[in-house]
C-alpha positions as CSV (number, residue, x, y, z in Angstrom):
1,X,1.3,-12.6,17.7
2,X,0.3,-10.3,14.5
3,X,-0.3,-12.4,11.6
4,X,-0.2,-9.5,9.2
5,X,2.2,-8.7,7.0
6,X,3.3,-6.0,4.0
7,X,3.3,-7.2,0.6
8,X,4.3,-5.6,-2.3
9,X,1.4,-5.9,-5.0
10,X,1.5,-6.3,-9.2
11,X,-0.3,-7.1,-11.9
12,X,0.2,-10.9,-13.0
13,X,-1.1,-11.0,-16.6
14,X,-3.7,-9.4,-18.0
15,X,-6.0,-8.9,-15.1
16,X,-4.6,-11.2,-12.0
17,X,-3.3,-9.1,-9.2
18,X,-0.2,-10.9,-7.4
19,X,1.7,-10.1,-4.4
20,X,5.3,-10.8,-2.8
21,X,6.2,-10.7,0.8
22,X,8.2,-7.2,1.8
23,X,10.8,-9.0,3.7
24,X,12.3,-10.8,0.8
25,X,12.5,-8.1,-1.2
26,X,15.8,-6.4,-1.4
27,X,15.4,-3.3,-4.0
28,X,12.7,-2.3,-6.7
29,X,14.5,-1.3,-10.4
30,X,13.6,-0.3,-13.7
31,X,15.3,-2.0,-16.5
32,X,15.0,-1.8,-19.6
33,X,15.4,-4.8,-22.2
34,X,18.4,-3.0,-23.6
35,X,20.4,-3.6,-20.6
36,X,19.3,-7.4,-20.1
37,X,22.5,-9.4,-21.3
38,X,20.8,-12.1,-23.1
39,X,22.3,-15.7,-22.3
40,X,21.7,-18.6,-24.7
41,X,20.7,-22.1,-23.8
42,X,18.4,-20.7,-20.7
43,X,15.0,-21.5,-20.4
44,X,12.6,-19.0,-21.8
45,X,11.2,-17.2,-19.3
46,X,14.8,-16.4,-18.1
47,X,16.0,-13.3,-20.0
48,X,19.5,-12.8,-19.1
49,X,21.8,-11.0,-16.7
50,X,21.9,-7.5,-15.3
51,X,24.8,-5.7,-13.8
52,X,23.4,-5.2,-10.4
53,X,25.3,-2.7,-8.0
54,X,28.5,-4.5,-9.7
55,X,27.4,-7.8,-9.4
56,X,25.3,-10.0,-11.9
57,X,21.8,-10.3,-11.1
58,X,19.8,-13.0,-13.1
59,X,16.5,-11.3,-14.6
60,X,13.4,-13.8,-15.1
61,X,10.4,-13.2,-16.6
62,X,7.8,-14.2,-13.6
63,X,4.7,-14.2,-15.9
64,X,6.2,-16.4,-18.3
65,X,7.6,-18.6,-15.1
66,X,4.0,-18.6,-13.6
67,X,2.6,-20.0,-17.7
68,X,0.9,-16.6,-18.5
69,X,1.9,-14.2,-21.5
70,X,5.5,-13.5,-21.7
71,X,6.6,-9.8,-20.8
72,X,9.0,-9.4,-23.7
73,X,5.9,-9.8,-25.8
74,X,4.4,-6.8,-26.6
75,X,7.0,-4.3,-25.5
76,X,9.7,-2.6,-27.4
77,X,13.0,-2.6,-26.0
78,X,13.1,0.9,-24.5
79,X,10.5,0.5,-22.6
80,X,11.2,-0.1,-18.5
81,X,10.3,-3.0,-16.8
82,X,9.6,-3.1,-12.7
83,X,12.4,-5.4,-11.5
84,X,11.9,-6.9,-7.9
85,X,15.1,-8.1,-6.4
86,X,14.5,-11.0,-4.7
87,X,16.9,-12.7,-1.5
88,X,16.7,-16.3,0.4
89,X,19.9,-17.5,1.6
90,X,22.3,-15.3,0.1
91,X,20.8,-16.5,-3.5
92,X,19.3,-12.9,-5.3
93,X,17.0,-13.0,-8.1
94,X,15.6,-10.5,-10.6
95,X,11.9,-10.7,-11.5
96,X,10.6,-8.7,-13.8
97,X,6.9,-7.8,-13.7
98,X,4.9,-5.4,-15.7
99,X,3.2,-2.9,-13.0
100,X,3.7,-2.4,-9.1
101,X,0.5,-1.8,-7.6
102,X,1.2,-1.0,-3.8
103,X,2.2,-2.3,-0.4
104,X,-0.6,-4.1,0.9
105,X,-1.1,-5.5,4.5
106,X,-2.7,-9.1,4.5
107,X,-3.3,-11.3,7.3
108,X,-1.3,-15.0,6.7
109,X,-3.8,-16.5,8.6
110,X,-6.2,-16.0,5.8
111,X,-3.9,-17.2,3.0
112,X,-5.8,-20.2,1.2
113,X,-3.5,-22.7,-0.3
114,X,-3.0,-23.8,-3.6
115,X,-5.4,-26.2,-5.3
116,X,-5.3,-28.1,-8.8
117,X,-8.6,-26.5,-10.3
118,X,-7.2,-22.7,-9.6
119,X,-3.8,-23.2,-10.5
120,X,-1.7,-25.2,-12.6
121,X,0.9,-27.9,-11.2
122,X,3.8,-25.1,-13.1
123,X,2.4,-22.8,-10.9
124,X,1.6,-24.0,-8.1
125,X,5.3,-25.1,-7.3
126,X,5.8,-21.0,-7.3
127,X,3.0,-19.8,-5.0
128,X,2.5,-19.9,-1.1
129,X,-1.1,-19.5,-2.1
130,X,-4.4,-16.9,-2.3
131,X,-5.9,-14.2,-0.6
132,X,-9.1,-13.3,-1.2
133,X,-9.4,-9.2,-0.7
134,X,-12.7,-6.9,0.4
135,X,-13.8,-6.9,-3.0
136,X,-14.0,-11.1,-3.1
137,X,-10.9,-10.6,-5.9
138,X,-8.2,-13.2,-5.1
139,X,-4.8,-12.0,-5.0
140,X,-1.9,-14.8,-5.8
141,X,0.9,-14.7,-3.3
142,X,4.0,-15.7,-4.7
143,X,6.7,-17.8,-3.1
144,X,10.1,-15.9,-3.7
145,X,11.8,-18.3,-2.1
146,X,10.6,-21.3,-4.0
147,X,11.2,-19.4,-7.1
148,X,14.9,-18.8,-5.7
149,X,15.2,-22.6,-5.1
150,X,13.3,-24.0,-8.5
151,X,15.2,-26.6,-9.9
152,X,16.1,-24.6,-13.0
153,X,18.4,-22.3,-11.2
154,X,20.5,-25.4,-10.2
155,X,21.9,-26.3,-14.0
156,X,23.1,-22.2,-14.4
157,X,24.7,-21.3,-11.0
């Protein structure tokens, strides 16, 4: 059976690259901070609703989720954002990252789990683990549908 897959890559911070898997990715926006709906009492790296195709779409900021520099830092409001809309279960999810990369093609048999000296515990929770590419760079896979299911989502929805 083929053990590779296509992953959408992004930059994670100021130099991490991080990818998502294709196939729980629904559609690829740009938004704009001006059409976020801020809501009050969230946590912070959650930065409101959008109006998705007519339905509201919960926007999080995945760097600041993941413990690096927030995205609304540093950027004025007109400037656009990537938004990856994210699906498990029914449940869809916004998250906002700074840059798409590409589509990548990894192998899952060479993803290397998560371990306490790369990545913190916050983190960790998040990810299904690392790649390392051709260019002995790692590249952070992130867990869309742990993200979906973290424990903060369960207060709001």
């Amino acid at each position: 059976m083929n053990s590779e897959q296509k992953f959408l890559s992004f930059n994670l911070g100021a130099k991490d690259t991080a990818v998502i898997s294709l196939q729980h990715i629904t559609e690829v926006l740009q938004v704009s901070l001006t059409e976020i709906c801020g809501v009050p009492q969230m946590p912070s790296c959650v930065l409101g609703i959008y109006n998705w195709r007519g339905e509201m779409l919960w926007l999080v900021d995945l760097q600041n989720m993941l413990g690096y520099t927030p995205l609304s830092q540093g950027v004025n409001l007109l400037s656009k954002m990537m938004a990856l809309v994210v699906q498990n279960e029914g449940k869809s999810l916004g998250l906002l990252v700074r840059q798409l990369i590409d589509i990548e093609l990894l192998d899952t048999k060479q993803i290397k789990f998560p371990n306490a000296e790369l990545f913190s515990r916050e983190m960790s929770d998040f990810l299904q683990g690392y790649f390392i590419n051709d260019s002995e760079e790692m590249i952070i896979a992130v867990d869309a549908a742990a993200i979906i299911q973290a424990s903060i989502w369960e207060i709001h929805n």
